[in-house]
TORMI-175429 format. One line per 4 residues: number of its first residue (from 1); for each residue x, y, z of N, C-alpha, C. Coordinates in nm, 2 decimals. Layout:
N
NUM	X/Y/Z/X/Y/Z/X/Y/Z ~ ...
***
This chain:
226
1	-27.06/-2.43/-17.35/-27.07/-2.45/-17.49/-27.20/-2.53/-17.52 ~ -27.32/-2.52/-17.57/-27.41/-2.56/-17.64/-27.41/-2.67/-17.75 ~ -27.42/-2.74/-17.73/-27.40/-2.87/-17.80/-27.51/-2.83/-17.95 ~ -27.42/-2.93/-18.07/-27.51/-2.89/-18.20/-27.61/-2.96/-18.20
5	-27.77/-2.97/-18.25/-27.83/-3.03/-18.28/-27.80/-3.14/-18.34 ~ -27.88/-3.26/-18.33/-27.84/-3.35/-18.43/-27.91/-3.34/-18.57 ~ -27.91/-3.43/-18.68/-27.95/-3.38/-18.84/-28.09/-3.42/-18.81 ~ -28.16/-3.50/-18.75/-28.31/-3.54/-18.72/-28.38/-3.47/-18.65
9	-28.34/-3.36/-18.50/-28.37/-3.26/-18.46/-28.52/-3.21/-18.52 ~ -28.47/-3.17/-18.65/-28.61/-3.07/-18.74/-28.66/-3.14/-18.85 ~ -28.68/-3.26/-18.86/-28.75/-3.34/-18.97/-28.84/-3.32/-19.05 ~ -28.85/-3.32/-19.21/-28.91/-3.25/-19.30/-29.09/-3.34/-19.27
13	-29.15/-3.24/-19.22/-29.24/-3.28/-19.21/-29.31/-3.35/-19.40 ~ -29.41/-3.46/-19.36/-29.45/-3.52/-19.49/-29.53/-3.42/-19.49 ~ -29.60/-3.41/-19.65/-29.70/-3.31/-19.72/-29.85/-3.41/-19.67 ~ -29.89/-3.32/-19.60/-30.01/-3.40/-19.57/-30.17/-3.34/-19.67
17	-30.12/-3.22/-19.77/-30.24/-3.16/-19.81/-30.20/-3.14/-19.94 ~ -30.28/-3.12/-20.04/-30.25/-3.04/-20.20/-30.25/-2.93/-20.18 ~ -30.28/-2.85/-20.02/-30.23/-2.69/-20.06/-30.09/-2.64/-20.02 ~ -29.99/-2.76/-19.97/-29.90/-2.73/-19.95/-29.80/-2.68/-20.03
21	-29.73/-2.58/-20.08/-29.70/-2.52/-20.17/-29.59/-2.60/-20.20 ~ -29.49/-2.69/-20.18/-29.45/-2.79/-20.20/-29.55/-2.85/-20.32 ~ -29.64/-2.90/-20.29/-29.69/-2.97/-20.43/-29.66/-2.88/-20.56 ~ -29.68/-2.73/-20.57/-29.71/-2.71/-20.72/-29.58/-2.68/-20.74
25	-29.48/-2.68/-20.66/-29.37/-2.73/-20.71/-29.30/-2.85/-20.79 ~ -29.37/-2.99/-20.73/-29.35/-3.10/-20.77/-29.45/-3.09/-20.87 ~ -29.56/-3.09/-20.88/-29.63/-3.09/-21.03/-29.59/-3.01/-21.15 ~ -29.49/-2.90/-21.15/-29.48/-2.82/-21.23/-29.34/-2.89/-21.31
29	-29.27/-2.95/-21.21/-29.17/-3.03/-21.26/-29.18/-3.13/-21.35 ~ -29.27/-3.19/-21.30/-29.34/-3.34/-21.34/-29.41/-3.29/-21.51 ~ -29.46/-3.15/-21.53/-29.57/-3.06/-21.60/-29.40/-3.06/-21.69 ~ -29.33/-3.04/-21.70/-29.23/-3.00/-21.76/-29.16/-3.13/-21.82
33	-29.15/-3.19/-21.74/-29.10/-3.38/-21.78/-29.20/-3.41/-21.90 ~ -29.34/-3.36/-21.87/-29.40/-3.45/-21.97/-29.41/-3.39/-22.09 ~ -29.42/-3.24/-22.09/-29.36/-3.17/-22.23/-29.24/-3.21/-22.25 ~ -29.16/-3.24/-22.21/-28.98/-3.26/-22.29/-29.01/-3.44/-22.36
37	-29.09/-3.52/-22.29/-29.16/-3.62/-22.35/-29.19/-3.62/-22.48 ~ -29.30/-3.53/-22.43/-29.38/-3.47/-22.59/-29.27/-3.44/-22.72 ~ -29.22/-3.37/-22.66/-29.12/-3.28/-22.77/-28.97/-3.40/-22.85 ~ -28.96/-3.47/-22.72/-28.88/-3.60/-22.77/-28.95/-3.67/-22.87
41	-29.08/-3.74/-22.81/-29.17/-3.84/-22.88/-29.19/-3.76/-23.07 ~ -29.20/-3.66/-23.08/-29.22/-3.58/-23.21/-29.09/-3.57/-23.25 ~ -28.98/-3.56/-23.18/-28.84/-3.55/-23.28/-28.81/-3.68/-23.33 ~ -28.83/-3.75/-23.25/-28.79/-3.88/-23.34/-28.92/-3.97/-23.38
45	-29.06/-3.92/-23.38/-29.11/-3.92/-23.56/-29.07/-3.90/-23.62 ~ -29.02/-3.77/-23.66/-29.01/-3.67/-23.72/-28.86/-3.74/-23.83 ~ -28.76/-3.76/-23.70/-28.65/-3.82/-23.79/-28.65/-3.92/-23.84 ~ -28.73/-4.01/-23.77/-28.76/-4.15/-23.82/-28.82/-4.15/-23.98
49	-28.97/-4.04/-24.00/-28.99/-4.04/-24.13/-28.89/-3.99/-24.27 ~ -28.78/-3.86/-24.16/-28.71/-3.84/-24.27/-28.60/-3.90/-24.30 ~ -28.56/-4.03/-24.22/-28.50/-4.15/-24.27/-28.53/-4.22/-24.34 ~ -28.68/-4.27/-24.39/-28.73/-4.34/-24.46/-28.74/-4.30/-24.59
53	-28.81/-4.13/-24.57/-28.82/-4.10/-24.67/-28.65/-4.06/-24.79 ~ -28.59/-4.04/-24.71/-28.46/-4.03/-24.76/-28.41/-4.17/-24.85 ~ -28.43/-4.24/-24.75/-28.38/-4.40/-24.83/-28.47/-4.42/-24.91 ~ -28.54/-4.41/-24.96/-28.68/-4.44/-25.03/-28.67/-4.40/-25.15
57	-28.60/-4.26/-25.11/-28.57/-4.12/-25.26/-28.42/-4.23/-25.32 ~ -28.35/-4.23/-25.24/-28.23/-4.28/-25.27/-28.20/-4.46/-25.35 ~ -28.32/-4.51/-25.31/-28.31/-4.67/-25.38/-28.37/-4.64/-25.47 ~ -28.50/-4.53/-25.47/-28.55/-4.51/-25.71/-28.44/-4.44/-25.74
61	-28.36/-4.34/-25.69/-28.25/-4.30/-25.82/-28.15/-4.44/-25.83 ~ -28.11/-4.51/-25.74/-28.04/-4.63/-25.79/-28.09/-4.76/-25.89 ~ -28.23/-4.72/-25.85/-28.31/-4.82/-25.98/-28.29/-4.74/-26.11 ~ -28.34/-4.60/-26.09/-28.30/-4.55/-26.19/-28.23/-4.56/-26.30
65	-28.11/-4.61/-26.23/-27.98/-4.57/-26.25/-27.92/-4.74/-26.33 ~ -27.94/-4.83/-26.30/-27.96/-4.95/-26.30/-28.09/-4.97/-26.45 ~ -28.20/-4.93/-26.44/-28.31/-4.96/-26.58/-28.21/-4.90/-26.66 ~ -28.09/-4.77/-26.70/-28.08/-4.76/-26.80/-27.91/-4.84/-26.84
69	-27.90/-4.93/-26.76/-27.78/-5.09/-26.75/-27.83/-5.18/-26.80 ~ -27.97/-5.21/-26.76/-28.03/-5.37/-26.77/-28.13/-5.34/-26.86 ~ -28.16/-5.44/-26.92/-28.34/-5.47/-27.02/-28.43/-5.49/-26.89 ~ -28.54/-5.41/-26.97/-28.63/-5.44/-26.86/-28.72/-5.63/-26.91
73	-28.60/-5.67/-26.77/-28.63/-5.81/-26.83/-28.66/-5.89/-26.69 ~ -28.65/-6.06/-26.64/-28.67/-6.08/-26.54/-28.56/-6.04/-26.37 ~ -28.45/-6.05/-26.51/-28.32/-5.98/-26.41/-28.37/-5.86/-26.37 ~ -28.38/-5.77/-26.41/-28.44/-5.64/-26.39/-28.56/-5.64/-26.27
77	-28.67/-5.70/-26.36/-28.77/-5.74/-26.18/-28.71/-5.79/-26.06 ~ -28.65/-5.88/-26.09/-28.55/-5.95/-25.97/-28.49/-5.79/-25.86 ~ -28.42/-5.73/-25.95/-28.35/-5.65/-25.83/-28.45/-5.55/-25.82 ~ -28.57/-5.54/-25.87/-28.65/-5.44/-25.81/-28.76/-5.48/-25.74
81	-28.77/-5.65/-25.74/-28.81/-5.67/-25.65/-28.81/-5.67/-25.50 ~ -28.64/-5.69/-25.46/-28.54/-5.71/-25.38/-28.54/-5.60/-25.31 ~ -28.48/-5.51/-25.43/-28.50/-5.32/-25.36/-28.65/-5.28/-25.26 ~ -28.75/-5.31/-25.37/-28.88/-5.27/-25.33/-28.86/-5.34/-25.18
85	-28.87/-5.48/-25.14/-28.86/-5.55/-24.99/-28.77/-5.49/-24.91 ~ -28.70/-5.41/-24.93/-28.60/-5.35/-24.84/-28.66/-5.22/-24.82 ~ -28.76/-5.17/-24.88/-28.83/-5.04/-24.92/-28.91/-5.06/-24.77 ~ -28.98/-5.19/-24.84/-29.12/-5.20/-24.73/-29.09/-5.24/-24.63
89	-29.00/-5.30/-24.58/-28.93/-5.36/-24.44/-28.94/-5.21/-24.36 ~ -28.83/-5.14/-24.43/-28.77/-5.02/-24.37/-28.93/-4.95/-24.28 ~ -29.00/-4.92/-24.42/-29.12/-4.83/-24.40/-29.23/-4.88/-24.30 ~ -29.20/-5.06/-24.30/-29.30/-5.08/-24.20/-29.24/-5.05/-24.05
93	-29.07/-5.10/-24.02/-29.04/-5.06/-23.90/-29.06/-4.93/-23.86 ~ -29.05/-4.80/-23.93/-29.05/-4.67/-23.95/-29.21/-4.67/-23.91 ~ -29.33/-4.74/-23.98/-29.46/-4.70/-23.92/-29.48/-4.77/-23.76 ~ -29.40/-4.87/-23.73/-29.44/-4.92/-23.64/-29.35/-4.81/-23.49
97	-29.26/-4.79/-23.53/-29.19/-4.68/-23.42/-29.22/-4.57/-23.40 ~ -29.30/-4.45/-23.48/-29.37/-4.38/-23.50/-29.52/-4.37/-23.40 ~ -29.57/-4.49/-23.45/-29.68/-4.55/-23.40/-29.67/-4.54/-23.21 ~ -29.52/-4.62/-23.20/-29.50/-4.60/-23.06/-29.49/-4.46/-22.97
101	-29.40/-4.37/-23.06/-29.41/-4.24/-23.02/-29.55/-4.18/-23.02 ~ -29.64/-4.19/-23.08/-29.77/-4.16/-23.09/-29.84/-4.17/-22.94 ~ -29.81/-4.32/-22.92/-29.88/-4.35/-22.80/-29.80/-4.33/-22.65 ~ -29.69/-4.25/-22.69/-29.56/-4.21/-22.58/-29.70/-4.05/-22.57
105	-29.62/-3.99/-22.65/-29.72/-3.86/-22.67/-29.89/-3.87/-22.59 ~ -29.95/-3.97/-22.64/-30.08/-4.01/-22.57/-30.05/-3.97/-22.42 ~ -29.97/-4.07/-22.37/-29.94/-4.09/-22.20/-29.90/-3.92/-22.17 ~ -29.86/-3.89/-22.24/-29.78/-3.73/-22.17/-29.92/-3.66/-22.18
109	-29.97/-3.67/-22.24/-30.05/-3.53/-22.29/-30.18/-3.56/-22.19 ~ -30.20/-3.70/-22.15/-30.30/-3.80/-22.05/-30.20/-3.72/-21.90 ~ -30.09/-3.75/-21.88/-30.08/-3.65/-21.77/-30.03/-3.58/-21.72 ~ -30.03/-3.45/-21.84/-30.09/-3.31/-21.82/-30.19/-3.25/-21.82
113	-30.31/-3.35/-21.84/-30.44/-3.34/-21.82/-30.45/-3.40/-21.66 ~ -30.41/-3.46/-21.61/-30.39/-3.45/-21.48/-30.33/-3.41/-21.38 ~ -30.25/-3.32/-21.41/-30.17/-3.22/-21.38/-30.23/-3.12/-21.34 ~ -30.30/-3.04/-21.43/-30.39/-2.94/-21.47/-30.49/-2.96/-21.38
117	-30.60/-3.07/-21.39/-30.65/-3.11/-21.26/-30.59/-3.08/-21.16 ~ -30.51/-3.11/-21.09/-30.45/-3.10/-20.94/-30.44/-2.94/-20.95 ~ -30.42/-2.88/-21.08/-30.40/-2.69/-21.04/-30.51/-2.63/-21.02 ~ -30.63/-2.67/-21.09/-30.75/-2.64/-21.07/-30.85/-2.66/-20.93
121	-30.77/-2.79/-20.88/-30.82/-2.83/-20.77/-30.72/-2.71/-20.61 ~ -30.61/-2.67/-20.66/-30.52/-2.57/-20.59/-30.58/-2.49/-20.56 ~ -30.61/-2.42/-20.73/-30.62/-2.28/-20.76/-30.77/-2.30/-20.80 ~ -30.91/-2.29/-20.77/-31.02/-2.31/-20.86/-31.07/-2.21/-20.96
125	-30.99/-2.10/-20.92/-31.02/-1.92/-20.97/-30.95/-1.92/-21.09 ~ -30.84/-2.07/-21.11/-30.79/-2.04/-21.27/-30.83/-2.12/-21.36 ~ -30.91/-2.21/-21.30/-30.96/-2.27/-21.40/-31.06/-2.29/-21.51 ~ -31.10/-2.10/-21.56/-31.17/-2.07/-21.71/-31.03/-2.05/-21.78
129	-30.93/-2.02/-21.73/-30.82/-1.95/-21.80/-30.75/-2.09/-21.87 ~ -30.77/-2.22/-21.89/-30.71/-2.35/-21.93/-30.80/-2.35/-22.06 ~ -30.71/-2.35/-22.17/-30.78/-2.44/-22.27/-30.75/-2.53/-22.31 ~ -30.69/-2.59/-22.24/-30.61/-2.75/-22.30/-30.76/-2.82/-22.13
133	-30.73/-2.94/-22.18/-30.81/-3.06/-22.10/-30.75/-3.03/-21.93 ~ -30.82/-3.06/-21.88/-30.78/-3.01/-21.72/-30.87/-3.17/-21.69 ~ -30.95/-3.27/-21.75/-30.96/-3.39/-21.67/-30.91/-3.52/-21.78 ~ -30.87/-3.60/-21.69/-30.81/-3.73/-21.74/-30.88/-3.82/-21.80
137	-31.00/-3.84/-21.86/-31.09/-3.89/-21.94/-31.03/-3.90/-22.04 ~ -31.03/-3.98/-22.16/-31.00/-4.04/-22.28/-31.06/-3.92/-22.39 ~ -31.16/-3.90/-22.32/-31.24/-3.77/-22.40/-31.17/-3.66/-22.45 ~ -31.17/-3.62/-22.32/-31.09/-3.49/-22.30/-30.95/-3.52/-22.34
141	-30.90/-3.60/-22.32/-30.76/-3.59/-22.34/-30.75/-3.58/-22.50 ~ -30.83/-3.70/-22.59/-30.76/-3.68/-22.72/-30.82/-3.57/-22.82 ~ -30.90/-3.49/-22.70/-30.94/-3.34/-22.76/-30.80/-3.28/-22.84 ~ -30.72/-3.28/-22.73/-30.58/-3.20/-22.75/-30.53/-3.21/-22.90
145	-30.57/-3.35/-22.99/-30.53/-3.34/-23.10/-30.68/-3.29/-23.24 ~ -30.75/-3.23/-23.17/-30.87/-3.19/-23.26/-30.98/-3.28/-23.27 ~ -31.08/-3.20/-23.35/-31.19/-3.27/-23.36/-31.17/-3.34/-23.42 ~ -31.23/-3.52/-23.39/-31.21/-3.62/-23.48/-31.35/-3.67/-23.48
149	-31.38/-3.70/-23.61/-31.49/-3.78/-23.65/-31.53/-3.88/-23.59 ~ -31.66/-3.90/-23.50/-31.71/-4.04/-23.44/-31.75/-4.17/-23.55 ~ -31.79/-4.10/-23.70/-31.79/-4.22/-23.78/-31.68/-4.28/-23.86 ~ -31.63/-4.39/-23.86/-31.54/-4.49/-23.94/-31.48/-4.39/-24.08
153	-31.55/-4.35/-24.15/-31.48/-4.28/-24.26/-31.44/-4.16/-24.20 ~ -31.50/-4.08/-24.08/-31.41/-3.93/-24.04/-31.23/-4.00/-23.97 ~ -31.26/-4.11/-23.91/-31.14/-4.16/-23.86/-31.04/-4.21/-23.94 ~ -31.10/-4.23/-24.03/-31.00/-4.28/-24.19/-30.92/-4.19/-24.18
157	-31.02/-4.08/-24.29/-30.99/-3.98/-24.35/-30.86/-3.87/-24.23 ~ -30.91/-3.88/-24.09/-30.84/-3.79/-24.00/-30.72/-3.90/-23.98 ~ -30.71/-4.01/-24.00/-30.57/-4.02/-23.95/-30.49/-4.02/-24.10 ~ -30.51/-4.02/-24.25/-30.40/-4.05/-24.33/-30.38/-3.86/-24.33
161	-30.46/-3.79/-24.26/-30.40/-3.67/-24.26/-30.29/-3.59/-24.16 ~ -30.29/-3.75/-24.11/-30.14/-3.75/-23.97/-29.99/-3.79/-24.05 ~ -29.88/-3.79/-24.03/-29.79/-3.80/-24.03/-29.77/-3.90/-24.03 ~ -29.81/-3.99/-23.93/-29.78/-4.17/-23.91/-29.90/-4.23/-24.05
165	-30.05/-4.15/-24.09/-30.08/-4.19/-24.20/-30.02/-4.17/-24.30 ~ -29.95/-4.03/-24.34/-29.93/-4.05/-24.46/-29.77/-4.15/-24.53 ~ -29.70/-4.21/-24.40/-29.64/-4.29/-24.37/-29.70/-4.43/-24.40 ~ -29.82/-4.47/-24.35/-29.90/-4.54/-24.37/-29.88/-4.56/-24.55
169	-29.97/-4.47/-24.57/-30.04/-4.48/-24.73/-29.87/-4.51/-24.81 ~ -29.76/-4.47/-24.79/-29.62/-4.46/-24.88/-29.61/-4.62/-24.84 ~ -29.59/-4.70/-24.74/-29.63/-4.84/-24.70/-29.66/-4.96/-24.81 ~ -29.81/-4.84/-24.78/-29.90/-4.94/-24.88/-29.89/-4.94/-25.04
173	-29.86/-4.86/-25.04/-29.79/-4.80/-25.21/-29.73/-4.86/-25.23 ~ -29.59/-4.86/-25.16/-29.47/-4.94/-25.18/-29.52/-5.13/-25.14 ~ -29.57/-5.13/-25.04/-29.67/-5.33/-25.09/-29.69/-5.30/-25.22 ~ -29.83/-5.24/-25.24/-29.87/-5.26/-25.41/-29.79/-5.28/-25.52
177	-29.66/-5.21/-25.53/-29.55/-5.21/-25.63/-29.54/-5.33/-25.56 ~ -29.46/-5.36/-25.48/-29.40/-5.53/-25.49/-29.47/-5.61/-25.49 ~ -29.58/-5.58/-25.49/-29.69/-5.68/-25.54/-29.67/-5.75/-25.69 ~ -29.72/-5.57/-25.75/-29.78/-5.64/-25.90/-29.57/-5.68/-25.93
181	-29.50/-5.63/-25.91/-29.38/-5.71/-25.95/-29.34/-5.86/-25.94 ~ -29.37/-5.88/-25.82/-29.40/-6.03/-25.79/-29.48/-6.13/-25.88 ~ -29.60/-6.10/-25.86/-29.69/-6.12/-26.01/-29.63/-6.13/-26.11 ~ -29.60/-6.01/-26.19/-29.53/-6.00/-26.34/-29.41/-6.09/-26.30
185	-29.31/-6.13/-26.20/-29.23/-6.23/-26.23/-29.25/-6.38/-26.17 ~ -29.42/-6.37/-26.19/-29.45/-6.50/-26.15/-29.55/-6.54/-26.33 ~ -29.50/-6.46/-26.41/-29.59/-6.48/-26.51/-29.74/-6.42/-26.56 ~ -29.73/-6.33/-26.41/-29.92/-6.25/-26.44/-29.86/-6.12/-26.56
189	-29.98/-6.13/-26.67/-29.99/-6.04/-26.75/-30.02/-5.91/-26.70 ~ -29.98/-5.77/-26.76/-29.97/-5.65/-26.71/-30.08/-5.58/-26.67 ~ -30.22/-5.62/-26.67/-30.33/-5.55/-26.63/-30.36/-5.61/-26.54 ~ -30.38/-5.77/-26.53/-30.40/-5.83/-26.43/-30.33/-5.79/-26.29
193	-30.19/-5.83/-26.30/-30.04/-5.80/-26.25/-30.09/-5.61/-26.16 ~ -30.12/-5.54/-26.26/-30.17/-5.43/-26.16/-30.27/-5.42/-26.14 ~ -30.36/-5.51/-26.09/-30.49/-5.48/-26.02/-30.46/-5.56/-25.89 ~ -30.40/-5.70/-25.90/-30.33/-5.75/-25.84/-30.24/-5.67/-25.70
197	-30.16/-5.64/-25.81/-30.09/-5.47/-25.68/-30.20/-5.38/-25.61 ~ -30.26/-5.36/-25.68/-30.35/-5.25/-25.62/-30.45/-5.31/-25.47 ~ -30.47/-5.46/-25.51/-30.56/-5.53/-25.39/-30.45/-5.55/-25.26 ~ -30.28/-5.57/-25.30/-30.22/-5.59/-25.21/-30.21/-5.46/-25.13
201	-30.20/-5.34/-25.24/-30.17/-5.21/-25.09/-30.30/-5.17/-25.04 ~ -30.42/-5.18/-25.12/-30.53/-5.21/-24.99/-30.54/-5.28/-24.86 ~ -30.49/-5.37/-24.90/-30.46/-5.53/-24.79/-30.36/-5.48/-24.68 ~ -30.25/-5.42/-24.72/-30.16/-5.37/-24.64/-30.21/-5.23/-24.55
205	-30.27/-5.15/-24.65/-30.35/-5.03/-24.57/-30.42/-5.04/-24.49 ~ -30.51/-5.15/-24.51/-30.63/-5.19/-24.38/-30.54/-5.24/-24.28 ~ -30.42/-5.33/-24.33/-30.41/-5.40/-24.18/-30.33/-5.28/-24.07 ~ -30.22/-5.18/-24.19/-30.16/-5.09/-24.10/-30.27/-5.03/-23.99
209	-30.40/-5.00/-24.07/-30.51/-4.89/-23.98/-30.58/-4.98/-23.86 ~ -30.58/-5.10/-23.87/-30.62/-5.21/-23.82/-30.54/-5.22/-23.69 ~ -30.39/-5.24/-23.72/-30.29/-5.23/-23.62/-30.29/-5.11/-23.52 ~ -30.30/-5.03/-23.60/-30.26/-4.91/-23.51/-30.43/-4.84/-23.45
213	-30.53/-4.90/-23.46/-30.63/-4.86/-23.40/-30.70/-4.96/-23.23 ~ -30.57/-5.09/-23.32/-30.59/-5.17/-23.16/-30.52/-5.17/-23.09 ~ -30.38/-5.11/-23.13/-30.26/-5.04/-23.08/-30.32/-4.92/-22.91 ~ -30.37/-4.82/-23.02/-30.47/-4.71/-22.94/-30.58/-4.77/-22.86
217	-30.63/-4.86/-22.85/-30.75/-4.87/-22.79/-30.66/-4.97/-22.67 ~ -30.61/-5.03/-22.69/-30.49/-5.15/-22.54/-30.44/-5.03/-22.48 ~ -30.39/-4.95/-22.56/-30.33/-4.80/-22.46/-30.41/-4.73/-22.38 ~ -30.61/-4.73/-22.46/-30.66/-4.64/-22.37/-30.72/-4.68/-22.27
221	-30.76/-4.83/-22.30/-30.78/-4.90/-22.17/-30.67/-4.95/-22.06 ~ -30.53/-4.90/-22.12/-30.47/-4.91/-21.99/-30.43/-4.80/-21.91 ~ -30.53/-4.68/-21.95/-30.46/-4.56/-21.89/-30.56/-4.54/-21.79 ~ -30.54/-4.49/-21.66/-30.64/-4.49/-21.57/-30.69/-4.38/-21.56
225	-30.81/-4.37/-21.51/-30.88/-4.23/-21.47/-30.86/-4.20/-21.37 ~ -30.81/-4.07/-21.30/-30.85/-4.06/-21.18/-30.98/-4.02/-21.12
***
């Protein structure tokens, strides 16, 4: 009778090469992990905005609903001051979470750009056939979301035409209103009172684009190159 092997007998040899077909196995998995990333990171933007924006719809019909109860008097400012801070709380955590998924998305999409590299480096004969970023550079990578403007007004302008901007601007809107309300129930007269508002959602707009540009830039110097 022949005795059985033992379980160490045939030991999985380690991958000592990138042509081992073993790797584009493991990369394609890893290539898959970081799309389901992606696809997470956008659903809950996605739901995050339409939670805000929902609550948002839903506290002006209750004010609504309330101006035609009360004089528009200081009681009246009072609870629409109140409302409005519950407005902007909400909207800022909502821009700040958003924000995070942004830079979740960043990292995924950073490495499937390195991904792509290692298939190029496999395969070299497929690599005209990629039109997404095939290297890990900061460059290339945030190609994937379009051409962006190298001057200060094109980066403005390109991000309130993002999702997490136009999130942004509703923000600053909603500061401005509890601004000049604050004001008017601090005694500022009605033109003043809204110019007043209008400097605060400025104030609040710069610092959102302010945050979230140094937000991105701590992210891009912590991502490495290979």
């Amino acid at each position: 009778m022949v005795p059985e092997r033992p379980p160490h007998a045939n030991p999985v040899l380690p991958i000592a090469s990138i042509d081992d077909p073993r790797v584009i196995q493991m990369l394609s998995t890893e290539h898959w992990s970081q799309l389901s990333a992606r696809s997470l990171a956008y659903n809950e933007a996605f739901v995050r905005a339409g939670m805000f924006l929902t609550f948002l719809s839903m506290s002006f019909v209750a004010l609504a609903l309330l101006a035609q109860a009360m004089s528009f008097g200081r009681d009246f400012l009072s609870v629409t001051a109140l409302l409005l801070l519950f407005d902007f709380v909400i909207g800022l955590t909502t821009f700040l979470r958003m924000n995070g998924a942004n830079l979740d998305d960043l990292r995924a999409v950073h490495g499937m750009a390195r991904i792509r590299h290692a298939y190029t480096q496999i395969t070299p004969i497929v690599t005209p056939y990629f039109t997404s970023p095939t290297h890990d550079d900061i460059d290339a990578v945030t190609a994937v979301y379009g051409t962006i403007s190298s001057s200060l007004w094109g980066q403005f302008v390109y991000g309130l035409s993002t999702s997490n901007g136009m999130i942004a601007l509703i923000v600053s809107m909603i500061g401005g209103v509890l601004t000049t309300v604050v004001a008017m129930l601090f005694g500022v007269d009605g033109s003043a009172s809204i110019w007043i508002g209008v400097l605060g959602g400025v104030l609040v707009l710069a610092g959102l684009f302010a945050l979230t540009a140094r937000m991105i830039l701590r992210e891009q110097n912590r991502i490495p190159v290979a």
